[in-house]
C-alpha positions as CSV (number, residue, x, y, z in Angstrom):
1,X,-7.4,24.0,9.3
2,X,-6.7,20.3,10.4
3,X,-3.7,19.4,8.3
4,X,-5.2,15.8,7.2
5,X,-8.4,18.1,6.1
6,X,-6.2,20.0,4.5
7,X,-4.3,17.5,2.5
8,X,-7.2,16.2,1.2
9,X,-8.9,18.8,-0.2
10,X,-5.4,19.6,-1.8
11,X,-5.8,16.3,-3.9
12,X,-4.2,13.6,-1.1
13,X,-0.4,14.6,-2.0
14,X,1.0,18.1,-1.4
15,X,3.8,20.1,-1.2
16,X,4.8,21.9,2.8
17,X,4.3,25.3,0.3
18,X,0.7,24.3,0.1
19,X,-0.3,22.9,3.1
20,X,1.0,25.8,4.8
21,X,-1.2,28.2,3.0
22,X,-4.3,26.3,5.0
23,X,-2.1,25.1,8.2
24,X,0.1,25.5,10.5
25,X,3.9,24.2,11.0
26,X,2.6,23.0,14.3
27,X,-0.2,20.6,13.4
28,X,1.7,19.6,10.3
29,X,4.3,18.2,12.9
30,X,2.1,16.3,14.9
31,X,0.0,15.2,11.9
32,X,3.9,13.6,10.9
33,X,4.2,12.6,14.4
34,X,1.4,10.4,14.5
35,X,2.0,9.2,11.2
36,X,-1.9,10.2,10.0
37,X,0.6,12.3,7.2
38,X,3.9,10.8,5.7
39,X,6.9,12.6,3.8
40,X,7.1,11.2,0.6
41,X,9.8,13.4,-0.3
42,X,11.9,16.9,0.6
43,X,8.8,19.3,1.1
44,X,6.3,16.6,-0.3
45,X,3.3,15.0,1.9
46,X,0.6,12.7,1.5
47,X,-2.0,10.9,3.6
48,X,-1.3,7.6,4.9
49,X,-2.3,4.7,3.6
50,X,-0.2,3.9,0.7
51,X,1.9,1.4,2.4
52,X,-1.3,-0.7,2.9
53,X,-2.2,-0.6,-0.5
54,X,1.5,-2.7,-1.3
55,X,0.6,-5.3,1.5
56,X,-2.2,-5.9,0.3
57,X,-1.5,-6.4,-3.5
58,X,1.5,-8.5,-2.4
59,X,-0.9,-10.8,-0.1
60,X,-3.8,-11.1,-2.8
61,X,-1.1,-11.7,-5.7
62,X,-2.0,-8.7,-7.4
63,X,-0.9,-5.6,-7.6
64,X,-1.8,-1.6,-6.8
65,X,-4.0,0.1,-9.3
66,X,-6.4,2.8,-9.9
67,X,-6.7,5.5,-7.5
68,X,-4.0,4.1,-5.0
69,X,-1.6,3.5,-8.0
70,X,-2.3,7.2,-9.0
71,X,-1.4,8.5,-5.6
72,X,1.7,6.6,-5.7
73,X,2.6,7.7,-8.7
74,X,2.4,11.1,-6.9
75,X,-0.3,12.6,-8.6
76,X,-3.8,14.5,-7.1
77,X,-6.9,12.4,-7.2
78,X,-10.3,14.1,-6.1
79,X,-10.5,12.1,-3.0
80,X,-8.0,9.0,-1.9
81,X,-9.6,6.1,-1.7
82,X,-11.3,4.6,1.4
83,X,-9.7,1.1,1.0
84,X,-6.6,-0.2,-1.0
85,X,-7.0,-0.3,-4.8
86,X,-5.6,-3.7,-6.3
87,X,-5.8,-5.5,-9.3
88,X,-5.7,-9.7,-9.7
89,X,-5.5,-11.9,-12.5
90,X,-8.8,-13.0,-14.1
91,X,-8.1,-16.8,-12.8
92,X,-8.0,-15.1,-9.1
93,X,-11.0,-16.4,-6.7
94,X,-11.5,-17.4,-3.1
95,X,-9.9,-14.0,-1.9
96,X,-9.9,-12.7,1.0
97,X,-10.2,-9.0,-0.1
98,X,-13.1,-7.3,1.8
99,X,-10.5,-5.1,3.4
100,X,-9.8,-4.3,-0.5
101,X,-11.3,-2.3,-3.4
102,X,-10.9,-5.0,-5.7
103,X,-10.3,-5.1,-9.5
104,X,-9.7,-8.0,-12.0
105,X,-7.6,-7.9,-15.2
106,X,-4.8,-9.9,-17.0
107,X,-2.5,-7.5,-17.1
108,X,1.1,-7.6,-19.3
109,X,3.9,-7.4,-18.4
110,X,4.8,-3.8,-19.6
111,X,1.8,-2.4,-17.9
112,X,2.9,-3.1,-14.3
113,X,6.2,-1.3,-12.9
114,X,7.8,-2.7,-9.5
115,X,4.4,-3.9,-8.3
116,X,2.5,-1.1,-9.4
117,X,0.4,-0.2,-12.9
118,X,2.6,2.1,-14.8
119,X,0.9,5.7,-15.7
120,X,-0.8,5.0,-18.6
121,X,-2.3,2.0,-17.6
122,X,-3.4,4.0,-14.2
123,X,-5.1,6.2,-16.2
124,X,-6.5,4.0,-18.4
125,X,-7.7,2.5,-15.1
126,X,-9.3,4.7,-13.6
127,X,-11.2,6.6,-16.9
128,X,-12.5,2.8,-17.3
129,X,-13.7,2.5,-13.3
130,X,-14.7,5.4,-12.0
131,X,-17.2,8.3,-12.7
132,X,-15.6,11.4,-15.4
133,X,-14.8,13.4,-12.4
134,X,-13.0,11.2,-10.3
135,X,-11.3,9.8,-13.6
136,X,-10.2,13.3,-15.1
137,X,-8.9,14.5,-12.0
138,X,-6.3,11.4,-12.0
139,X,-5.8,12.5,-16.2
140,X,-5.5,15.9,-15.6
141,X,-2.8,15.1,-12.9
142,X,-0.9,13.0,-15.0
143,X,-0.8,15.2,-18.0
144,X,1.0,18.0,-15.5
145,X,3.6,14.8,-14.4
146,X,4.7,15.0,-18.2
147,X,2.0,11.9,-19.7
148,X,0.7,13.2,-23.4
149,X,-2.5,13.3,-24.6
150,X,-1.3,11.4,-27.7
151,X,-0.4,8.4,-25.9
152,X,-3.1,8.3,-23.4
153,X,-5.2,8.2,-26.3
154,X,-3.2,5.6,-27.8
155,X,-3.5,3.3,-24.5
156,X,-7.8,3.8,-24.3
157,X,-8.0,2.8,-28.1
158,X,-6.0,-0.4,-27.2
159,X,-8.4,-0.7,-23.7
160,X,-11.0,-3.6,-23.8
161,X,-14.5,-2.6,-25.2
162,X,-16.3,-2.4,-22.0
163,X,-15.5,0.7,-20.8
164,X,-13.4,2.0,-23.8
165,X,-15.8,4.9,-25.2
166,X,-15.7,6.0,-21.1
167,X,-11.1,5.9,-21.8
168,X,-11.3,8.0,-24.7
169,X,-13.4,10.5,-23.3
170,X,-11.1,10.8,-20.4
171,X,-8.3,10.4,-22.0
172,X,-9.3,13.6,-24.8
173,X,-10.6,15.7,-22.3
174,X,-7.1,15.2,-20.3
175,X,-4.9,18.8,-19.5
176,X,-2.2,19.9,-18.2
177,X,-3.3,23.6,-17.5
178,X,-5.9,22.4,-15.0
179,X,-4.5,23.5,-11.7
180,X,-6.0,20.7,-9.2
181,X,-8.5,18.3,-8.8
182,X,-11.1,21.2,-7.2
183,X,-11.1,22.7,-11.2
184,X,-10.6,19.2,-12.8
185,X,-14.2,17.9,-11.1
186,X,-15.8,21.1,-11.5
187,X,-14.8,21.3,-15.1
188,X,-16.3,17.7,-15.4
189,X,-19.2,18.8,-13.9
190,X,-19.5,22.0,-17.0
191,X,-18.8,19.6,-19.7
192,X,-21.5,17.4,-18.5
193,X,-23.7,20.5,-18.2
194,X,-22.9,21.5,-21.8
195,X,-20.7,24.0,-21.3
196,X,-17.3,24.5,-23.7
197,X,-14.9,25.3,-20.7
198,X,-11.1,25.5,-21.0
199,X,-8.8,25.8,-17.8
200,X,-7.1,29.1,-16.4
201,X,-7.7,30.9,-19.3
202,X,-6.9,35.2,-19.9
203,X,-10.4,37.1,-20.1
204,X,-8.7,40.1,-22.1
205,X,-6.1,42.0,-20.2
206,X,-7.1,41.3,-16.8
207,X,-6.3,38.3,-15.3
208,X,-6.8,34.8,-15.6
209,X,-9.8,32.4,-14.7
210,X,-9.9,29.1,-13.9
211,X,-12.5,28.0,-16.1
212,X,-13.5,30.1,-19.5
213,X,-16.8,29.3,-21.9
214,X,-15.6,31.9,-24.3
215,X,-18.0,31.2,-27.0
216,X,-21.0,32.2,-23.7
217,X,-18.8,34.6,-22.3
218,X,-19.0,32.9,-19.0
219,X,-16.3,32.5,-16.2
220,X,-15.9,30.1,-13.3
221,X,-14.2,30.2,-10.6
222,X,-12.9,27.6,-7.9
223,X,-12.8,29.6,-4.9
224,X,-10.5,27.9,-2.8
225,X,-9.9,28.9,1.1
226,X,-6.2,28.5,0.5
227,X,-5.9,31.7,-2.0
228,X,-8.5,33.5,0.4
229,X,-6.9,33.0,4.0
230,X,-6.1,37.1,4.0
231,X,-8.4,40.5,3.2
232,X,-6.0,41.6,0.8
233,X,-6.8,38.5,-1.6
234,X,-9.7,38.8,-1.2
235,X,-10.1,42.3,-2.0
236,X,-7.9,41.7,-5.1
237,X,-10.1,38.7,-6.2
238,X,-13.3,40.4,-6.0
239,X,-12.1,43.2,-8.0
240,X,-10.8,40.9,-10.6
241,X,-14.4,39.7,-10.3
242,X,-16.1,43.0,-11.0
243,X,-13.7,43.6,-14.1
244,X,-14.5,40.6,-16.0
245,X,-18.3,41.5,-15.4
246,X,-17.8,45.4,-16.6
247,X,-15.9,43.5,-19.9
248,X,-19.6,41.5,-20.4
249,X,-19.0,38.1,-18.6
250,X,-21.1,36.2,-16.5
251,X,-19.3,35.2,-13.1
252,X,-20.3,32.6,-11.3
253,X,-17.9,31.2,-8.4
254,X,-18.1,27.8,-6.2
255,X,-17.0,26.6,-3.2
256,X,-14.6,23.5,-3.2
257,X,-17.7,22.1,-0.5
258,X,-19.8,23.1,-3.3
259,X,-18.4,20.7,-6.1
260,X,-17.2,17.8,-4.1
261,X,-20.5,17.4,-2.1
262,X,-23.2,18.8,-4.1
263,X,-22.2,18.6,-7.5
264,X,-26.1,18.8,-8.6
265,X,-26.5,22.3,-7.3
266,X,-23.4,23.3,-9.5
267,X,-24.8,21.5,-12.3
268,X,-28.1,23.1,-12.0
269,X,-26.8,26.5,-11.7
270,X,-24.8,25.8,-15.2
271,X,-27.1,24.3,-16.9
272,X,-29.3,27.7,-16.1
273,X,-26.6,29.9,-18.1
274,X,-26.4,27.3,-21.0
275,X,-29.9,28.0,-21.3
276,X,-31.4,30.3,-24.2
């Protein structure tokens, strides 16, 4: 697999552990090479782009937010953003920003660290600007980086009213047990469906799932290429598979194609089990 492919569907940052699982040493070298990846760390990768997002805050007076800010901060976002995310003060106008995915707000001073929003207000960011599954992959993220629950609420109850209830939601449905943003989105995409999902959950003594209803007795899996690049996972999966359906659970599996690109099919086909 193409290494910038790759590092995409891995959330947009990604350890060489990870990225080797779906490419090679070779193409990860020239992806560096060219500069189309960057080392962001020892072992640590992520798609370029980020330096842009600094210029431009510095030349618009703002500075990076949302997804961009959430990248920087080094956490997975369900896709990285297509132009620089930056936010300006109210007062801001005549900008030249079409180059820019653009966001107003007066900002204090304890919400902004070296140019860029601090976590909780990225968060708080993103749950306010974006759809649920684009913002709880960003939540979910930050909850593994160490942010609580507690004080994400805390932030989105302090949030301005438009776009506040959206916060909450956002930042009460945020955990730290979802692996990456392929079962953040498609847990997004059950909730909305009316499922009760929790991530990688135990279905009795045989393994775990990625997403549990256990009230419905219904798993769901994220079938990733990544875990699947060899027969013997495969095999192992499939009979992992078969035991949680001999225990009386429904199994239904998607492809990370499936939930980023045609989120209604997986919606219809949960909405199907949540029906009587």
């Amino acid at each position: 697999m193409d290494p910038i492919e790759a590092l995409a569907m891995l959330g947009g940052v990604a350890t060489s552990e990870e990225l080797l699982r779906c490419t090679s040493r070779r193409r990860l070298r020239t992806a560096l090479r060219t500069g189309a990846i960057v080392r962001v760390g020892r072992g640590r990768y992520q798609l370029e782009g980020l330096d842009e997002a600094r210029a431009a805050a510095a030349r618009l007076g703002g500075v990076v937010s949302h997804l961009s800010a959430a990248q920087l901060w080094g956490w997975k976002v369900k896709m990285p953003p297509q132009k620089p995310c930056v936010t300006v003060p109210r007062r801001s106008s005549r900008l030249d920003a079409d180059d820019v995915e653009l966001h107003w707000a007066d900002l204090p001073i304890s919400a902004v660290t070296l140019g860029v929003t601090d976590p909780l207000q990225t968060v708080i960011d993103c749950a306010r600007a974006y759809p649920f599954d684009v913002a709880l992959s960003v939540a979910d993220s930050a909850a593994r980086d160490g942010i609580a629950r507690e004080d994400l609420v805390a932030v989105a109850l302090e949030s301005p009213r438009t776009g506040r209830r959206k916060a909450l939601r956002v930042a009460e449905a945020a955990d730290d047990r979802a692996a990456n943003p392929f079962e953040s989105v498609l847990r997004a995409i059950a909730v909305e469906a009316g499922l009760d999902v929790e991530p990688q959950q135990w279905v009795g003594a045989i393994g775990r799932a990625d997403l549990v209803d256990h009230g419905r007795r219904i798993v769901i899996e994220a079938d990733s290429f990544e875990f699947h690049s060899d027969r013997a996972s495969l095999r192992r999966d499939v009979h992992r598979y078969t035991a949680f359906v001999r225990l009386g659970y429904r199994v239904v599996r998607f492809t990370w194609e499936d939930v980023m690109f045609d989120p209604a099919y997986v919606a219809e086909v949960l909405r199907d089990l949540v029906r009587p």
